[in-house]
LOROZA-241794 format. One record per residue (C-alpha): x, y, z. Coordinates in Angstrom, 3 decimals. Layout:
REM residues N
<<X; Y; Z>>,
...
This chain:
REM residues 193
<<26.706; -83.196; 35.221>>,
<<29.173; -86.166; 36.184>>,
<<31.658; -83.919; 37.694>>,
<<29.087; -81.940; 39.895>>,
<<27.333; -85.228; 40.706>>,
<<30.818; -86.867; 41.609>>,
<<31.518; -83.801; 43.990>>,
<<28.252; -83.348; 45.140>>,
<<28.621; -87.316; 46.698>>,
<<32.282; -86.875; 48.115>>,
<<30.971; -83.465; 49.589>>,
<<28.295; -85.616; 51.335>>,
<<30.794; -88.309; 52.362>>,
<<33.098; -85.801; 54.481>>,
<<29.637; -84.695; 55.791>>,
<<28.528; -87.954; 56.632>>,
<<32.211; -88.462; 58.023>>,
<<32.198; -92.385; 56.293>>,
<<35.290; -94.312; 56.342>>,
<<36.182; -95.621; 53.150>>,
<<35.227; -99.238; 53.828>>,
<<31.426; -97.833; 54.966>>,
<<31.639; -95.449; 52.192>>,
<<32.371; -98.394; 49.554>>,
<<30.121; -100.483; 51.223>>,
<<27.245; -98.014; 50.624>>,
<<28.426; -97.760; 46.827>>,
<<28.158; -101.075; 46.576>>,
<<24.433; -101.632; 48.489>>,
<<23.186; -98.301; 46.766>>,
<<24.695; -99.645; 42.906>>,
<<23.157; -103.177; 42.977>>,
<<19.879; -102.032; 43.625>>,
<<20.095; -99.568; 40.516>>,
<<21.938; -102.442; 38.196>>,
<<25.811; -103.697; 38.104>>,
<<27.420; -103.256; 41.622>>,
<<30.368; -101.018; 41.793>>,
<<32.718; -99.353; 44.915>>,
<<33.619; -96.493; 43.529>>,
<<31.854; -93.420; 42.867>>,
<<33.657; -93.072; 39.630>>,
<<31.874; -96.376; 38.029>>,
<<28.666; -95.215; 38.643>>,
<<26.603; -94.678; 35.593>>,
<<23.840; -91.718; 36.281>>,
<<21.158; -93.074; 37.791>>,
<<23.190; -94.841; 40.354>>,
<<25.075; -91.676; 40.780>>,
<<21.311; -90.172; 41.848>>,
<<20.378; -92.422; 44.181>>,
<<23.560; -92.843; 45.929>>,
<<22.848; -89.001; 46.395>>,
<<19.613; -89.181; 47.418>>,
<<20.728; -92.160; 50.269>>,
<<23.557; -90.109; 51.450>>,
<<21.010; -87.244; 51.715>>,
<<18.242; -89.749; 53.690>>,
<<21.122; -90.568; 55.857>>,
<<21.995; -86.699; 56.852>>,
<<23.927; -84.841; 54.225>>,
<<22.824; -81.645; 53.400>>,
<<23.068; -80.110; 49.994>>,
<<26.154; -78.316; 49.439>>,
<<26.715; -74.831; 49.217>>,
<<25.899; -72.780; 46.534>>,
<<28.580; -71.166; 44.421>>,
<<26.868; -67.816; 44.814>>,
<<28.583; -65.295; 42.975>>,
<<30.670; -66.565; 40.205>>,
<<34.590; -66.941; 41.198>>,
<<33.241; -67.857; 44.591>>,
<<33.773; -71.545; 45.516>>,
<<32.085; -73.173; 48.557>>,
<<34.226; -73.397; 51.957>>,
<<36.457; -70.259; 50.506>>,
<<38.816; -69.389; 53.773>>,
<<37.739; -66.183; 55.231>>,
<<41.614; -65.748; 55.914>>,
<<42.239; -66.240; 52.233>>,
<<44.268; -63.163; 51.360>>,
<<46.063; -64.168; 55.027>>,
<<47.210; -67.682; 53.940>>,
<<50.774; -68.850; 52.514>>,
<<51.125; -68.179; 48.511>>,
<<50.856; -72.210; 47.818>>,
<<46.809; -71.643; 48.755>>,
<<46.684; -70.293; 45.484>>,
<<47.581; -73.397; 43.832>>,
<<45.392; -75.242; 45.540>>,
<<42.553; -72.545; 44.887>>,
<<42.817; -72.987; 41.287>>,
<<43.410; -77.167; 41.544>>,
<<39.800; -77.147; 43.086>>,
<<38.625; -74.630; 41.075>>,
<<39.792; -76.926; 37.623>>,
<<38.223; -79.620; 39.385>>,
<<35.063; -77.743; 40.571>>,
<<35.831; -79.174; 44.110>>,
<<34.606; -77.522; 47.201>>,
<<36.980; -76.218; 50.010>>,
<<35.912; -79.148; 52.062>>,
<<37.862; -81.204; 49.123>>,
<<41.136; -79.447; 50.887>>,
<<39.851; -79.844; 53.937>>,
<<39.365; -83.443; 53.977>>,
<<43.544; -84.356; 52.171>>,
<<44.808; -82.025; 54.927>>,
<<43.005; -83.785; 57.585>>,
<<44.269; -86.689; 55.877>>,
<<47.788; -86.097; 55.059>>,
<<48.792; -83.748; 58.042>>,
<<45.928; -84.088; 60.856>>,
<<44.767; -80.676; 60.499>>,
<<41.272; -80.483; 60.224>>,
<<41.583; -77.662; 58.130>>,
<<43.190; -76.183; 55.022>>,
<<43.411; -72.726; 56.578>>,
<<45.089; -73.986; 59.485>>,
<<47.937; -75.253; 57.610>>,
<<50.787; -73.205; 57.591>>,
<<54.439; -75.652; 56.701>>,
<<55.187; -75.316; 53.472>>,
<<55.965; -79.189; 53.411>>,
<<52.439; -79.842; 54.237>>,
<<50.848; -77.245; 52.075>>,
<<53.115; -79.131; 49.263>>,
<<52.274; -82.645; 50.475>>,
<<48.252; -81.217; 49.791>>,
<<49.339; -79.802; 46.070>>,
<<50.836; -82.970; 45.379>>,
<<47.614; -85.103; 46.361>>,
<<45.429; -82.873; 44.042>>,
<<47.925; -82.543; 41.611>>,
<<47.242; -86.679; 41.580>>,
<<43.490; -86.465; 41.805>>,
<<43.340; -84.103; 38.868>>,
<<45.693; -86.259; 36.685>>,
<<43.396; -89.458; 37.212>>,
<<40.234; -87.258; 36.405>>,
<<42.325; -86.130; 33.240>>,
<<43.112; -89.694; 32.500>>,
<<39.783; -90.824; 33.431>>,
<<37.950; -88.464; 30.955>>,
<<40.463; -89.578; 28.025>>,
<<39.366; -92.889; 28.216>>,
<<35.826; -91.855; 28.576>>,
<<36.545; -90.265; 25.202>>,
<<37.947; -92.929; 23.792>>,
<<35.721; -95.578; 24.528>>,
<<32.647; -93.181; 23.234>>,
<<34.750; -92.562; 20.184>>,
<<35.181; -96.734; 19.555>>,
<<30.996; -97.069; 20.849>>,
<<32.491; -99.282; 23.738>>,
<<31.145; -99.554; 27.274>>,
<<33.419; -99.965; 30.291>>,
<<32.769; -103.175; 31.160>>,
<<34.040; -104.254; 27.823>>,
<<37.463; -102.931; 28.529>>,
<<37.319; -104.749; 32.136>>,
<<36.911; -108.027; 30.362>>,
<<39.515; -107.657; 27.417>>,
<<42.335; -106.442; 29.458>>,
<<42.038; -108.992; 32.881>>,
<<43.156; -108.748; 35.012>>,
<<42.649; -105.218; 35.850>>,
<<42.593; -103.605; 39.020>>,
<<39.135; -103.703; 40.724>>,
<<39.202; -99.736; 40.860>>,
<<40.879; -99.214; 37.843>>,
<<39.851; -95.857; 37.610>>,
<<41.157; -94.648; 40.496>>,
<<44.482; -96.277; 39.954>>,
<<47.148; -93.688; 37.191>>,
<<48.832; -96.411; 35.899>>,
<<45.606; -98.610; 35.370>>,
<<43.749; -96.052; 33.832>>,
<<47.010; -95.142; 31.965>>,
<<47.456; -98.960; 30.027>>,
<<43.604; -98.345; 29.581>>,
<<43.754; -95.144; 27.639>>,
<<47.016; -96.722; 25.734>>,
<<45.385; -100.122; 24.509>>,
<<41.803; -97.879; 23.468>>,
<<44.285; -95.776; 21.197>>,
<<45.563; -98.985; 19.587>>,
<<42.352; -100.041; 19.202>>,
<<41.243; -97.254; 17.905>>,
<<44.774; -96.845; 15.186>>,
<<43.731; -100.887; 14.075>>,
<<39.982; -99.661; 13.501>>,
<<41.553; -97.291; 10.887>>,
């Protein structure tokens, strides 16, 4: 339910076309009024998660597309079959992620200019776009690892935050943060016995 939530909300941000400083800025306003204040999506527990959904949706985003049948994924190019061999990779990065097409679309607008994945056709670029998921996915690996752990020891998050300071402000979106997180749980967890 996280992950869909999680891509439900960036799927509304790319509608709403936020920058990331209005973007955080609504995380932040939307999470205080539903308990601790966060800026990232990621730190949201679910009933922030809901209403930052529900805000985004008050402020214009539609609902995302549904899956319809299954190995369908929203956004799918219509040019698919047409498209460099590295769109395959990318296919199944969003698919492990359930992330929409508009997921693509948004790091190649990002990392290239192009508006759209299908309209990318350099193999740098198209590499360049693997890369940046191949990152994203990695930091949701990471990210549910220490989820596991901390279940697994009955801690919360914000216990972590406070034991290991300072740590990043975003930890979770940050590899190497989330990478001396998951490391100092498992010690934990070795000296619990």
């Amino acid at each position: 339910m996280r992950r869909g939530q999680l891509a439900t909300i960036h799927v509304a941000r790319q509608q709403l076309q936020m920058d990331e400083d209005t973007y955080r800025d609504l995380v932040a306003r939307v999470s205080s009024a539903h308990g601790h204040a966060v800026r990232s999506a990621a730190d949201l527990n679910g009933r922030q998660r809901t209403a930052l959904i529900e805000e985004m949706r008050r402020l214009g985003a539609t609902k995302p597309m549904s899956k319809g049948k299954p190995g369908k994924y929203p956004g799918k190019p219509n040019n698919f079959s047409g498209m460099p061999e590295m769109i395959t990779k990318i296919e199944a990065l969003l698919a492990d992620m359930a992330l929409p097409w508009s997921y693509a679309d948004a790091i190649a607008k990002q990392q290239t200019g192009i508006a759209k994945i299908t309209w990318v056709r350099q193999d740098a670029q198209l590499r360049a776009i693997i890369a940046a998921l191949s990152v994203e996915q990695e930091k949701r690996v990471l990210s549910g690892a220490v989820d596991q752990e901390l279940k697994r020891l009955g801690w919360a998050p914000e216990r972590v935050v406070e034991m290991l300071r300072p740590l990043r402000p975003h930890w979770r979106r940050h590899r190497e943060s989330l990478r001396l997180v998951l490391d100092y749980l498992a010690q934990q967890a070795v000296a619990r016995g």
